[in-house]
Each structure stands twice: as structure tokens, then as C-alpha cells.
C-alpha positions as CSV (number, residue, x, y, z in Angstrom):
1,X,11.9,6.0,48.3
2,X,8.9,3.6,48.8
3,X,7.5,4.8,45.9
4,X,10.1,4.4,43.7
5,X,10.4,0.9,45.1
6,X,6.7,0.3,44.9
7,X,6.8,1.4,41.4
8,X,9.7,-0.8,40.4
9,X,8.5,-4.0,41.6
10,X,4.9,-3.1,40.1
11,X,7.0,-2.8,36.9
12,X,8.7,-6.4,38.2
13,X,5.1,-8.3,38.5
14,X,3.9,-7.0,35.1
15,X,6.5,-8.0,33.3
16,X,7.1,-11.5,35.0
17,X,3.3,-12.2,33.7
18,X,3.9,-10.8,30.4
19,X,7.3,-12.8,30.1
20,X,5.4,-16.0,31.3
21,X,2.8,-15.4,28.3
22,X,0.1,-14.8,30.9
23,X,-1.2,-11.1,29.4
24,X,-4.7,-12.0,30.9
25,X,-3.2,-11.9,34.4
26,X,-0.6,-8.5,34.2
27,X,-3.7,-6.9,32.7
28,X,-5.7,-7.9,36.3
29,X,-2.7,-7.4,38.3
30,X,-2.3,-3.8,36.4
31,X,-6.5,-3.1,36.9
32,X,-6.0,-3.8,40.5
33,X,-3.5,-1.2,41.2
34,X,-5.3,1.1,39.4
35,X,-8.3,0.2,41.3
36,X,-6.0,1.8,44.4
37,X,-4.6,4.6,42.2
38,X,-6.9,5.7,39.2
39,X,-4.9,8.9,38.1
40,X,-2.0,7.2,38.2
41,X,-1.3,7.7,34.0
42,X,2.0,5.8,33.6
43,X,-0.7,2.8,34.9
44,X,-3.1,3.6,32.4
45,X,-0.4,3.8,29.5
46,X,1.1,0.4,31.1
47,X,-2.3,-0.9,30.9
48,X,-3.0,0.2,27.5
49,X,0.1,-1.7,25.9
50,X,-0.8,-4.9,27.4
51,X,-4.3,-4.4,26.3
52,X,-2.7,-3.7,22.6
53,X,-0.3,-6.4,23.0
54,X,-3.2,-8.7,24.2
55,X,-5.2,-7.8,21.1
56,X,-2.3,-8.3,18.9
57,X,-2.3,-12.2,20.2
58,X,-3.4,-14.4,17.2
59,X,-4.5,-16.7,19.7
60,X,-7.0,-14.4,21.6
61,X,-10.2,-14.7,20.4
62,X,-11.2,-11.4,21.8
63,X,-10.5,-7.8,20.2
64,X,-9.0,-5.1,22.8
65,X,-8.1,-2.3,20.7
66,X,-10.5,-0.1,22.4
67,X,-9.4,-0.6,25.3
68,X,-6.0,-0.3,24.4
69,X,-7.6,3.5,22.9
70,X,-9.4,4.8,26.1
71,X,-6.1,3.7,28.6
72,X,-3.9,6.0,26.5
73,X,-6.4,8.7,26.2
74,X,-6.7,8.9,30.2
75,X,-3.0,8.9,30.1
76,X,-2.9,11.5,27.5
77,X,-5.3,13.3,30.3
78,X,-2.4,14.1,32.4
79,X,0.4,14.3,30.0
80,X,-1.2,16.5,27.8
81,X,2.2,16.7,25.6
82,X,3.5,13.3,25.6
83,X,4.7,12.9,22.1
84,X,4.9,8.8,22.7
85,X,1.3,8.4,24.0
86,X,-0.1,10.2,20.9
87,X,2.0,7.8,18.6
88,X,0.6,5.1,20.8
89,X,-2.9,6.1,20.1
90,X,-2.1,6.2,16.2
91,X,-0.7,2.7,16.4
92,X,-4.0,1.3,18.5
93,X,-6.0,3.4,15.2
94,X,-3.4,1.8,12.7
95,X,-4.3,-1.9,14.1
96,X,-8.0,-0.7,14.3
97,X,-7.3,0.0,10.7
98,X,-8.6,3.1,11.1
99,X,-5.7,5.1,8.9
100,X,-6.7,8.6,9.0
101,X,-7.3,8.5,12.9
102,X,-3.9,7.3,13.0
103,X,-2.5,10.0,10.8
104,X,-4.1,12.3,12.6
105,X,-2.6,11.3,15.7
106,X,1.1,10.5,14.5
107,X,0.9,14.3,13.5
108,X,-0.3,15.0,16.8
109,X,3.0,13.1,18.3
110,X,5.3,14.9,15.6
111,X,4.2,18.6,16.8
112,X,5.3,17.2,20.1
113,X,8.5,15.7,19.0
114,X,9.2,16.7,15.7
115,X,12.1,14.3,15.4
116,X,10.3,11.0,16.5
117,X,11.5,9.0,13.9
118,X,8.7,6.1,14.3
119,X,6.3,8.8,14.0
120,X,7.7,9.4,10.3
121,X,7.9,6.0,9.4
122,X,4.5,5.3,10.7
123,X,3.1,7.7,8.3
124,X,5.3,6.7,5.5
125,X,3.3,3.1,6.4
126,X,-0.5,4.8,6.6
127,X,0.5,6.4,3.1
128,X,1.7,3.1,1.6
129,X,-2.3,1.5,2.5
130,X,-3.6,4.6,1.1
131,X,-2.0,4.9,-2.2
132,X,-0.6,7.8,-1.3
133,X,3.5,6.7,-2.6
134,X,5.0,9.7,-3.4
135,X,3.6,11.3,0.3
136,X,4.8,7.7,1.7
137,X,8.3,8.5,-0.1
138,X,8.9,11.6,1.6
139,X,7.7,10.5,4.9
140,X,10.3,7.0,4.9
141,X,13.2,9.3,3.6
142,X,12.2,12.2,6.8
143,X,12.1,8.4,8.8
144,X,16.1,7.9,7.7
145,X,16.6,11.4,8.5
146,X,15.8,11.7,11.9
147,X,17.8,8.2,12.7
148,X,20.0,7.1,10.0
149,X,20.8,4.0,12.7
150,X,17.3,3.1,13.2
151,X,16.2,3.1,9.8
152,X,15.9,-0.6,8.3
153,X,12.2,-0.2,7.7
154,X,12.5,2.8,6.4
155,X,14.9,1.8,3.8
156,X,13.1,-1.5,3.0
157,X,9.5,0.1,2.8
158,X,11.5,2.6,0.0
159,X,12.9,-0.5,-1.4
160,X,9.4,-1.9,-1.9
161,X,8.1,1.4,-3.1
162,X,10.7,1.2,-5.8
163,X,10.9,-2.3,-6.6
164,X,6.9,-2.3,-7.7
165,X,7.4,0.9,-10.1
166,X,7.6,0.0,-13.7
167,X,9.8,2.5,-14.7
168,X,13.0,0.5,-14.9
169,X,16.3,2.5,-15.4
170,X,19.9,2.5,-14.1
171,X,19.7,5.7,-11.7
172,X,17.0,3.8,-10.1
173,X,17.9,0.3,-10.3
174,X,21.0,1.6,-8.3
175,X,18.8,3.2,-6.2
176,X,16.8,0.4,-5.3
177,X,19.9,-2.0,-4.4
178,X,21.2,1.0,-2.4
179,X,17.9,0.8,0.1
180,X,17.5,-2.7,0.2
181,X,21.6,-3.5,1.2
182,X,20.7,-0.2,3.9
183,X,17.9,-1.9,5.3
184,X,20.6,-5.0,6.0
185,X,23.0,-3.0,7.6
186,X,20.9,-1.1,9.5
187,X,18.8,-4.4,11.0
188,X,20.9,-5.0,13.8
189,X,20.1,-1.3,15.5
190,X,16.2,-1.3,14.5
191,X,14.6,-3.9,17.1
192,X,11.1,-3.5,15.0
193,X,12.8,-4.7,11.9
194,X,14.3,-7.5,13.6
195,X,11.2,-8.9,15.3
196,X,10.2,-8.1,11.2
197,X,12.7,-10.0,9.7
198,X,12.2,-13.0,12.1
199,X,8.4,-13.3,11.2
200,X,9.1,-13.6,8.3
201,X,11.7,-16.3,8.9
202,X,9.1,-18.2,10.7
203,X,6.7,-18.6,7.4
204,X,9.8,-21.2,6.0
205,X,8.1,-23.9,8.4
206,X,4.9,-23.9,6.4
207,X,6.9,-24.3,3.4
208,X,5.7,-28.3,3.8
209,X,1.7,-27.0,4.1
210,X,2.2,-25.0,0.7
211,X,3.6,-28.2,-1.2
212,X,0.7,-30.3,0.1
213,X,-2.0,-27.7,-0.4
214,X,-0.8,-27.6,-4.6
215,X,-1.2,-31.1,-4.2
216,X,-4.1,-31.3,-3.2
217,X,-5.0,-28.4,-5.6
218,X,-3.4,-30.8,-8.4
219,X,-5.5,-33.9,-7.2
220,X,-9.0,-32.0,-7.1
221,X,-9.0,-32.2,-3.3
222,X,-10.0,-28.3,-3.7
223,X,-11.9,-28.7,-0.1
224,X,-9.0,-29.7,1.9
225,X,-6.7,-27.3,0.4
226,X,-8.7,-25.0,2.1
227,X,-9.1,-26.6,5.1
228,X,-5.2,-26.8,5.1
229,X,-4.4,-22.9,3.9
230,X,-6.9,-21.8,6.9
231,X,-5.8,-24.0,9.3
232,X,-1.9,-22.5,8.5
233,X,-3.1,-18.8,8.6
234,X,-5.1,-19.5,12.4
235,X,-0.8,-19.7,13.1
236,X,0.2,-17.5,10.5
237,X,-1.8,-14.5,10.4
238,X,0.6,-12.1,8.5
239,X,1.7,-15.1,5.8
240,X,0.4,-13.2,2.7
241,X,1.1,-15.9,0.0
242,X,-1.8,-18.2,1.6
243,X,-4.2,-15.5,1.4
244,X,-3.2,-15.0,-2.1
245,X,-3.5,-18.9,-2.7
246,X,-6.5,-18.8,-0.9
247,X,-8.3,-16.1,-2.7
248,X,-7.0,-18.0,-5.7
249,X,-9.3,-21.7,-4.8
250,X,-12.0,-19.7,-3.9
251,X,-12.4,-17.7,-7.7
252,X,-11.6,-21.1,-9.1
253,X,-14.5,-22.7,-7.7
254,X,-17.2,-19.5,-7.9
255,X,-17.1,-18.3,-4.4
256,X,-16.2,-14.7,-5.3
257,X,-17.0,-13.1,-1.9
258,X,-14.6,-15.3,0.1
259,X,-11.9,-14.6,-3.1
260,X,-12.2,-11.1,-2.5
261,X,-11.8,-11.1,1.5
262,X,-8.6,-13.0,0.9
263,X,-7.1,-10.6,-1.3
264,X,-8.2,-7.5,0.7
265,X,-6.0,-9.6,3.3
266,X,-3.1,-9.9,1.6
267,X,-3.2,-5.8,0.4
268,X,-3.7,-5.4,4.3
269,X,-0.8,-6.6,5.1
270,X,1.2,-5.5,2.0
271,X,-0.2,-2.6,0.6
272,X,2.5,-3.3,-2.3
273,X,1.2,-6.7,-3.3
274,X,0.4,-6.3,-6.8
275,X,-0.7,-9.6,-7.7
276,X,-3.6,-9.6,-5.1
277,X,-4.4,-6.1,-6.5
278,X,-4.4,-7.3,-10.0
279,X,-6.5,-10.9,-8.7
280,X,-9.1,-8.5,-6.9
281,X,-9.6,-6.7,-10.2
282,X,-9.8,-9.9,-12.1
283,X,-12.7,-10.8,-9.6
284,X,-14.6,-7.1,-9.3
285,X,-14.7,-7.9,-13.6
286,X,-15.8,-11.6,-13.1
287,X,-18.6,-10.0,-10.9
288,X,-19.7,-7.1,-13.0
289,X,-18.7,-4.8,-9.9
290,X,-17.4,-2.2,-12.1
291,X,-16.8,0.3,-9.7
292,X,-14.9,-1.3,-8.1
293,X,-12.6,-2.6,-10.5
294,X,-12.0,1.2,-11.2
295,X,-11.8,2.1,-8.1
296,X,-8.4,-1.0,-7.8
297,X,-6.5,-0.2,-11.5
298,X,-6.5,3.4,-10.0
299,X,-4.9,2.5,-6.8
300,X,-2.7,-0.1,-8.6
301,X,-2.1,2.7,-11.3
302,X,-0.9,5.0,-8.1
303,X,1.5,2.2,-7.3
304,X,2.5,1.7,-10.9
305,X,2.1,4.5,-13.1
306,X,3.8,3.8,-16.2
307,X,2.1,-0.4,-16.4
308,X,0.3,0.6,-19.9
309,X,-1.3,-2.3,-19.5
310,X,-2.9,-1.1,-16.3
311,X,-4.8,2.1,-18.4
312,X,-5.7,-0.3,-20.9
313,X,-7.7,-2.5,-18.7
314,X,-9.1,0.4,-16.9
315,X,-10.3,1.7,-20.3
316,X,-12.1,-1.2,-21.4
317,X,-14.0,-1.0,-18.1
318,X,-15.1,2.7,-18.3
319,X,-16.5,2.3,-21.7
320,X,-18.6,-0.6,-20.8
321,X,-19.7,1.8,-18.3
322,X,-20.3,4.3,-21.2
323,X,-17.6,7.0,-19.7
324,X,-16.3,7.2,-23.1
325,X,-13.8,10.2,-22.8
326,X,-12.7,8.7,-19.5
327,X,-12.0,5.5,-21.5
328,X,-10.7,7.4,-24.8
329,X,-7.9,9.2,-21.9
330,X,-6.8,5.9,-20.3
331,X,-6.2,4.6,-24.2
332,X,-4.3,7.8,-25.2
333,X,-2.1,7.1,-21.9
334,X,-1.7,3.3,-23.0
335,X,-0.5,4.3,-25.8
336,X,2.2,7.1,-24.9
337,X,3.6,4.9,-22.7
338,X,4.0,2.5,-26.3
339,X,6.0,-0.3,-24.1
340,X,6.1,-2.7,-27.4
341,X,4.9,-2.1,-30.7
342,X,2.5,-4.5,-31.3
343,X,0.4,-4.2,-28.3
344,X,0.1,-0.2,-28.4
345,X,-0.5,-0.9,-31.9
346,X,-3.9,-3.2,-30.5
347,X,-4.5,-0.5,-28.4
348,X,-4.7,2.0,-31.1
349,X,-7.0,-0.1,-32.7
350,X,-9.1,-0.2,-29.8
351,X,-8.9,3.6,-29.0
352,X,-10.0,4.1,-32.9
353,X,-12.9,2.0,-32.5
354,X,-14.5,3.9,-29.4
355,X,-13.5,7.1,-31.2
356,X,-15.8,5.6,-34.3
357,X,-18.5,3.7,-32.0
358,X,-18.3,5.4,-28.9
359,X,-17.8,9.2,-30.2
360,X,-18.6,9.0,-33.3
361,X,-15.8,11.0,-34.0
362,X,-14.1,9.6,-37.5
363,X,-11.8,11.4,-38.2
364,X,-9.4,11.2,-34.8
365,X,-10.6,7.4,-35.7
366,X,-8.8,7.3,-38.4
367,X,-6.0,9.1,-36.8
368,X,-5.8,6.3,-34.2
369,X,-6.0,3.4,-36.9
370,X,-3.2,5.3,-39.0
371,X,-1.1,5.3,-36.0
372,X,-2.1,2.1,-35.5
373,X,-0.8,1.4,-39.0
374,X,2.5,2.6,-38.4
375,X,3.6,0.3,-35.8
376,X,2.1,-2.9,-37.5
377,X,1.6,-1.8,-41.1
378,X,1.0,-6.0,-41.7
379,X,-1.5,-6.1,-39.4
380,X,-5.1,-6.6,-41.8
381,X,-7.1,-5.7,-38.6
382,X,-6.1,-2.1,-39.0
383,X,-7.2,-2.3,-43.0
384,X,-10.6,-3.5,-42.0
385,X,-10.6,-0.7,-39.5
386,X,-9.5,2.1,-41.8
387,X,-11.4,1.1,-44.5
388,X,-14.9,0.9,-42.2
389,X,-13.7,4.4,-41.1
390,X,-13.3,5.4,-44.1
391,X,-16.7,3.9,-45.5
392,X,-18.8,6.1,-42.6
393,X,-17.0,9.3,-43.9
394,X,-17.9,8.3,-47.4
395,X,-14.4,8.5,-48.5
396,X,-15.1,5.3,-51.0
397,X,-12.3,5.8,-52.6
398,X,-10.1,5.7,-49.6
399,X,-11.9,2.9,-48.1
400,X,-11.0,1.5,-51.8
401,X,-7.6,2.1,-51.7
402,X,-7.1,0.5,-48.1
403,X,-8.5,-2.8,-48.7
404,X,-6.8,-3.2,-51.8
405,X,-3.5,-2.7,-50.2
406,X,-4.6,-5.2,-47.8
407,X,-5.6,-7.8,-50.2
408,X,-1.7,-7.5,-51.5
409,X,-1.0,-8.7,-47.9
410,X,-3.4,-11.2,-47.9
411,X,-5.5,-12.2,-51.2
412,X,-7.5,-14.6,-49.2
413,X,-8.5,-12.5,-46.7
414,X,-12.2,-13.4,-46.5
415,X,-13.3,-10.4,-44.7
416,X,-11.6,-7.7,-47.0
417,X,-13.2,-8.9,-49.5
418,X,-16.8,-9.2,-47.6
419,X,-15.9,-5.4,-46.8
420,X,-15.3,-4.7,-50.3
421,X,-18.8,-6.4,-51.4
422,X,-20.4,-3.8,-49.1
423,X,-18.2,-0.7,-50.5
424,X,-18.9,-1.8,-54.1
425,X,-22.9,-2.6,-52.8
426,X,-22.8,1.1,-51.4
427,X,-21.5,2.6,-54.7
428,X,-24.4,0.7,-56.6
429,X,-21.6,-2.0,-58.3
430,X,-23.4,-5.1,-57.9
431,X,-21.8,-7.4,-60.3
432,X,-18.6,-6.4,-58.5
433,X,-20.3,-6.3,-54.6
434,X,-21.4,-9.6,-55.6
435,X,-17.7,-11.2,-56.6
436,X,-16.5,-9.7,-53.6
437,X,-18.9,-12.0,-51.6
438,X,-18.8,-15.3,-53.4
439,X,-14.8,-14.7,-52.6
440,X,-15.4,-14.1,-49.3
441,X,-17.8,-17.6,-48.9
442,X,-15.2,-19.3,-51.4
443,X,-12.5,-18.2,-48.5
444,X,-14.6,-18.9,-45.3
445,X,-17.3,-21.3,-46.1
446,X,-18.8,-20.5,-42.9
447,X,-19.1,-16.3,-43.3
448,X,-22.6,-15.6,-42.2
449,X,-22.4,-12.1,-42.8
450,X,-21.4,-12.9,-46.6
451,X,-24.0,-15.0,-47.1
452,X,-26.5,-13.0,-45.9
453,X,-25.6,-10.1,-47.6
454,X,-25.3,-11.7,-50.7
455,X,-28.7,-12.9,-50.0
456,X,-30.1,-9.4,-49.7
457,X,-28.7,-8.4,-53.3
458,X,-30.3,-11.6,-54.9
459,X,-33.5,-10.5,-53.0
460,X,-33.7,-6.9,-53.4
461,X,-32.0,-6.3,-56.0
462,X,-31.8,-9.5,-58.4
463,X,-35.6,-10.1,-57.5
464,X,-34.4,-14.0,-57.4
465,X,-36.2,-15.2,-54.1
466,X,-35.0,-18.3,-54.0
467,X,-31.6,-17.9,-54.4
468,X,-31.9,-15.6,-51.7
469,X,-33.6,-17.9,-49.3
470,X,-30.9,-20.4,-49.8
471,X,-28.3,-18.1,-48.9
472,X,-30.0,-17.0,-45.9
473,X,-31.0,-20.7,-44.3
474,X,-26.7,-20.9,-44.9
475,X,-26.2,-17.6,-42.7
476,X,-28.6,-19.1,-40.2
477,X,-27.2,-22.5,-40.5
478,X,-23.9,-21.0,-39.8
479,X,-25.1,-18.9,-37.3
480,X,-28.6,-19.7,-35.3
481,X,-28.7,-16.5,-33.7
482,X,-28.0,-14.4,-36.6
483,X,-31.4,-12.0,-36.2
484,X,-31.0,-10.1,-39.7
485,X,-30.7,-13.5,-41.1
486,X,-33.8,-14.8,-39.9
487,X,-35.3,-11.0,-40.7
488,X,-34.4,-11.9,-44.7
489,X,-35.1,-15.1,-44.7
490,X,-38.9,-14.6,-42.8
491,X,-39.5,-11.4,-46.2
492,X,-37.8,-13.7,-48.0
493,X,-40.7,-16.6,-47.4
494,X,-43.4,-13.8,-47.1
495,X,-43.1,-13.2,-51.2
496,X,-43.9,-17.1,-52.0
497,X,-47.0,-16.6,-50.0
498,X,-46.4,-18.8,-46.7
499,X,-47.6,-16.1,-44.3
500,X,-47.6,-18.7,-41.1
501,X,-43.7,-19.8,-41.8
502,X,-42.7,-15.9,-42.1
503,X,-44.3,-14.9,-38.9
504,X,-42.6,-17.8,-36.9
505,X,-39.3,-16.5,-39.1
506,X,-40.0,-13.1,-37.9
507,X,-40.7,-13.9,-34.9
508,X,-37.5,-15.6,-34.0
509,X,-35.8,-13.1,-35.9
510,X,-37.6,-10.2,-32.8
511,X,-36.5,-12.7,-29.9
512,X,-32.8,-13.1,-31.1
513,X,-33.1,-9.4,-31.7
514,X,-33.7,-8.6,-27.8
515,X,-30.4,-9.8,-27.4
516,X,-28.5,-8.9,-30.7
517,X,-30.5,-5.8,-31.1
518,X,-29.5,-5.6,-34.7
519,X,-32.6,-4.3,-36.0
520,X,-35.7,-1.9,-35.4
521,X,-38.1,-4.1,-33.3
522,X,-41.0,-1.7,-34.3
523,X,-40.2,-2.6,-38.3
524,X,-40.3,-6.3,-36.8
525,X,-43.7,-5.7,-35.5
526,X,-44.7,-4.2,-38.7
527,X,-44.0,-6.5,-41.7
528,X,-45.7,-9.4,-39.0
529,X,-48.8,-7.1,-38.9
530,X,-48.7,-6.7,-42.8
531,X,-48.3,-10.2,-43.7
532,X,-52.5,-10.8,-42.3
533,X,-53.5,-7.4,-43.4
């Protein structure tokens, strides 16, 4: 009898300091009783969730977890099979963020109690963070299963699991509506979704900090925006539209690293939040980090797999890594997914131009552009592509074909007829290659290309130098950095004997060229070393 009453009015102390917000004092009250009883294990699990709850305090500068971790696990010491204390272990790992140790150890509570129904919604919540949503699916639904009156967050994490697919159909449209209006009549029986549910009530009172930190925004007072977004999250740690704002100020003004903390915040909190998956990506590109963009649009492509958009972007990032066939597959699954005409028409643009470039492949090329044709057949991008393509198989007459269909689109399209000037150049029809460009410069006045070209017939082929250099000094004065116009001009300059202006021609032409890389820098070197032989 004593020690029931003993163990009672220990329960009485702990919770009268816990209730009076003084966790600092239950946990010494709780230390000296085990002090006088050390294998006491409903102490050390006692002890354990005031060390969690302590380390769960926003105000507590301190981190307990561990703490929290050993308790439990002299606990688990005596009761060996306690389903509870193992789930309390995977929470303390969940907090750590630590998510397989957690998953480990809610497994480790569900072989105890297979119809712990937190257990299954814990996982469900460990799969979300991992991108694991179909896994995360089946564990929520088990969730429901195991207590259909305990089961608000359960139906609202399936909610969110739908809601963020972008599949959108009737069946699960319905669906959707179903869980989320579950989730609300199941809140008043599920005390963690209530304690939930006001959390997120409590973020309305910073509504007044948001309006004056897009003020400040607005007004160029970037510094105390920041000041005022941090000072709201030290009192509302889980509020994950500052850390999205936040991580928003800081990419504005260059400070990538703090950008990218925030966002990893706000996915910490929601693993659902596909805005601050898609501004992380937009940073890890900003930044060059690659691999870790990839490494996001697969994760957001877990979450969404049929965004097209999503595979695009990750394309265009693996083949400026060079993973060309990783690239070409993201574009093929862009495209199937064809959610409007003209941008999968884009896309098979772009898929036909790494097929050409990147593979060298022209014929599936082709393929791409004439799919690409089919879904815009106005569009004069695809004409110049098709007709390129075309060129490199020397299909001329093809290539021939195209563009003229093209110029019945648009007769003043200067770059068909630039690409027309080459064709007719390649077949050895000068007189006609040379039309084609003096339409193209009578179009756009400022083609480079055109008048650079142009400038190679008059000079290699005509034998008219200075002709030639005009043409060239209006490609460069078009475009400065134009390397194979400098190149031309420099020969150009070489034949009326000024040897010291066609190396300093040349010579700009090989430092533009370092960047451009347009030409042989060895064939550079050479007609430099032959103008002083």
C-alpha cells in the first residue's frame, strides 16, 4: 500500500512541476528518486519524457534528446517487450532526425503490438521525409485501420499525399475531399491532432509580422525583414511560410547558404512543401551544385510524378553534366506526359537537339523534331531544326524542302534564309548561297553570322578581299566576341600584306576562342607562325 501511495504522489510532484512550466525542476525531483531507486524503469521512462519534452522546448537553449535516448533504453532493460518504450525511442530518433533509427525502432514496437496505431502513423511520417509516398500511403491507411477514431492525422497526412500529386482526376479528387472532411471529424478523438491543429491556429498572430516584413521587403529594408522573420521563428519554430520567405531574402541578396538552410527547414517540417523543394532546386542551379539539384527534382519527382515539367528541368541538368541518355530519358518522359501542346512541342525540340549534339544520333533527331512538328507545325524553330538535321545527314534536298515550307510561313524569316545560304554554299550554288544571305542582312541588319559568312564567299571564293573585310569588321561590329569573325577578318588582312594588324586580329580571334571555342586553336597558332615565316 505505501508503495502504491509513494508512487502516486511521486507521479503528483512531477506533474505539479511540469504543469507549473518548471521541466528543469521535475527532471531533478525525478533524478533524485532515482538516485534512491536506480532500477526503478517506470522512473527512467518518466524521466526520459521530461527530458524529451524539455528538449522539445523552443525556449531551451539546450538539446536533451540523448538523454531522453539512454532513459528509455534503461527502461527498455527491464521491459524487454514494452511495445510503448520502443515507439518512444523511435520518436526521440525522429526528433533527432535520425529517420531510419526511428523506423527501425517503430518496427521494433509493431512486433510488440502489431496494432499500435501511432506506430503506423509514425512510419507513414518517416516515409513522407524520405520520399518514400507510396510506402507512406500504405503505412497512414494501416494507421486508420488499426483506429478508425484516432485517425485525423492519418487521414490528413493522406490528404496531403494526394493533394501534391499532379494527376488530377474525379476518382481522386473525391478521394482527396473524403480524407481531408475525415481528418475533421475524426479531430475531436485524436489528442495529437488537436494539439496539431491548435499550432497551427497560433501562427494567425504573426499574421501582422508577415505584412510588415513584405513591407519592408517592398521598401528595400531587406535587413530588417530578416531581423523580423528570425525574431518571429525564435516563437514560432514550426511556422514554415517564414522559412520559405526567409530562404526567399536570402537568394535575393546572394547569400545562397543561409537560402538553402531555410528551405531544408521548411521540407523538415513538411516534407510535402513543394515550393521550398522547387526554391532549393532553383538555388543548387544558381550555385552550380548539380548534384544536388538532381538529387531534389528526384525527390520532388517521387512526390509528383506526372509534373512534366519536373523531368524537363532535371534533363537540362544531366546534360550539362554530360549524362546524355539520362537526359535524353527524362525528355522522352516530358514528353509522354504531353500536358499542353506547345510546351512538349519545346521539349521535343530540345530532346532532338541532344539527340543531334549530344548523340549524334540524326535520325531519332529528326524523329523528335517531326514530332515536334506535329504539335506546332507553325512553329519556324522546328524548320530550322529539321532542316540542320537534315543538312548533317546530307539529305539537301530535304533540308531544301523544309525551309522552303518555312519561308511560306514566314518570308522574312532572316534565319531560314541564312540557313538556306549555307545549304546552297554546301551544294556549291554561290550566286544563290549569296542571295540567301544579303536576305538574311536585308531582314536583320544585325546577323553576324550572315555577314560573316557572306564574307567567307567573297574571300574564298570571289577572291574580293575587301569586300570581305567589310563584311567581317560588320559581324565583329555586331558582335565583339564573334572568334571566327575576327579569324576572317585577321586572313582577311594577312593577304594586303599588314602582318602586325593580322596577328593582333588573330590573336584576339585565339582569346575569344578560349571561351567560344569555335575554332582549332592549333590552326590559330599556325597561320600566326606563317604570317613571319
Amino acid at each position: 500500500m505505501n508503495k502504491i501511495k509513494n508512487k502516486r504522489d511521486l507521479g503528483k510532484n512531477i506533474n505539479r512541476y511540469r504543469r507549473s512550466g518548471n521541466l528543469q525542476k521535475a527532471i531533478e525531483y525525478c533524478q533524485f528518486e532515482l538516485a534512491n531507486d536506480p532500477t526503478n524503469p517506470e522512473l527512467h521512462v518518466k524521466l526520459g519524457d521530461l527530458y524529451l519534452e524539455w528538449h522539445l522546448d523552443i525556449h531551451q537553449a539546450r538539446q536533451y534528446i540523448d538523454e531522453a535516448i539512454t532513459e528509455y533504453q534503461r527502461a527498455l532493460e527491464a521491459y524487454i517487450d514494452a511495445a510503448e518504450i520502443y515507439y518512444k525511442i523511435g520518436m526521440a530518433f525522429y526528433y533527432k532526425n535520425e529517420i531510419d533509427r526511428a523506423i527501425n525502432y517503430f518496427n521494433l514496437a509493431l512486433e510488440k503490438n502489431e496494432n499500435m496505431a501511432d506506430g503506423y502513423y509514425m512510419l507513414a511520417v518517416c516515409h513522407t521525409k524520405k520520399a518514400h509516398f507510396q510506402d507512406a500511403l500504405e503505412y497512414a491507411q494501416k494507421a486508420i485501420s488499426k483506429n478508425k477514431f484516432k485517425s485525423s492525422r492519418a487521414h490528413f497526412l493522406i490528404y496531403n499525399l494526394i493533394r501534391v500529386m499532379s494527376v488530377k482526376n474525379f476518382k481522386r479528387t473525391l478521394r482527396k475531399y473524403y480524407e481531408f472532411w475525415m481528418s475533421v471529424f475524426t479531430l475531436p478523438f485524436d489528442r495529437d491532432a488537436i494539439k496539431n491543429v491548435m499550432k497551427m491556429l497560433s501562427y494567425f498572430a504573426f499574421f501582422p509580422v508577415l505584412v510588415k516584413g513584405w513591407y519592408m521587403v517592398a521598401t528595400k529594408g531587406i535587413t530588417e525583414a530578416i531581423d523580423i522573420y528570425k525574431s518571429a521563428l525564435e516563437k514560432a519554430p514550426g511556422f514554415i511560410l517564414l522559412y520559405c520567405l526567409l530562404g526567399d531574402i536570402y537568394r535575393v541578396i546572394g547569400r545562397f547558404e543561409d537560402a538553402i538552410l531555410e528551405y531544408k527547414m521548411a521540407i523538415m517540417f513538411d516534407s510535402l512543401n513543394i515550393t521550398a523543394y522547387r526554391s532549393l532546386c532553383g538555388v543548387y542551379e544558381e550555385l552550380g551544385d548539380f548534384d544536388s539539384a538532381i538529387e531534389t527534382y528526384r525527390i520532388l519527382i517521387e512526390i509528383q510524378p506526372h509534373a512534366a515539367e519536373l523531368y524537363s528541368n532535371l534533363g537540362n541538368i544531366l546534360y550539362l553534366k554530360g549524362e546524355i541518355k539520362e537526359a535524353i530519358s527524362c525528355y522522352q518522359n516530358a514528353i509522354t506526359l504531353n500536358p499542353a501542346p506547345a510546351w512538349t512541342s519545346v521539349i521535343a525540340q530540345t530532346l532532338g537537339y541532344v539527340l543531334q549534339e549530344g548523340e549524334k544520333n540524326v535520325d531519332a533527331a529528326i524523329s523528335a523534331y517531326q514530332s515536334a512538328y506535329l504539335l506546332t507545325p507553325t512553329d519556324i524553330d522546328i524548320f530550322v531544326n529539321l532542316g540542320s538535321a537534315f543538312y548533317d545527314k546530307q539529305e539537301y534536298n530535304n533540308a531544301l524542302t523544309v525551309y522552303r515550307r518555312a519561308l511560306e510561313i514566314d518570308p522574312t524569316n532572316a534565319k531560314i534564309h541564312c540557313n538556306l545560304g549555307f545549304l546552297h554554299w554546301g551544294k556549291g550554288d554561290i550566286a544563290e548561297a549569296m542571295k540567301e544571305y544579303e536576305l538574311a542582312i536585308k531582314y536583320d541588319s544585325t546577323y553576324d553570322i550572315a555577314y560573316n559568312n557572306l564574307g567567307v564567299i567573297y574571300l574564298d571564293d570571289l577572291g574580293r578581299v575587301q569586300p570581305a573585310i567589310d563584311l567581317f569588321k560588320k559581324a565583329i561590329e555586331y558582335n565583339p566576341n564573334y572568334a571566327l569573325a575576327h579569324y576572317n577578318l585577321a586572313r582577311s588582312i594577312a593577304i594586303t600584306g599588314d602582318k602586325i594588324e593580322a596577328a593582333k586580329l588573330y590573336q584576339i580571334a585565339m582569346d575569344l576562342n578560349n571561351v567560344t571555342n569555335e575554332l582549332d586553336p592549333q590552326e590559330i597558332n599556325e597561320k600566326i607562325q606563317n604570317l613571319f615565316d
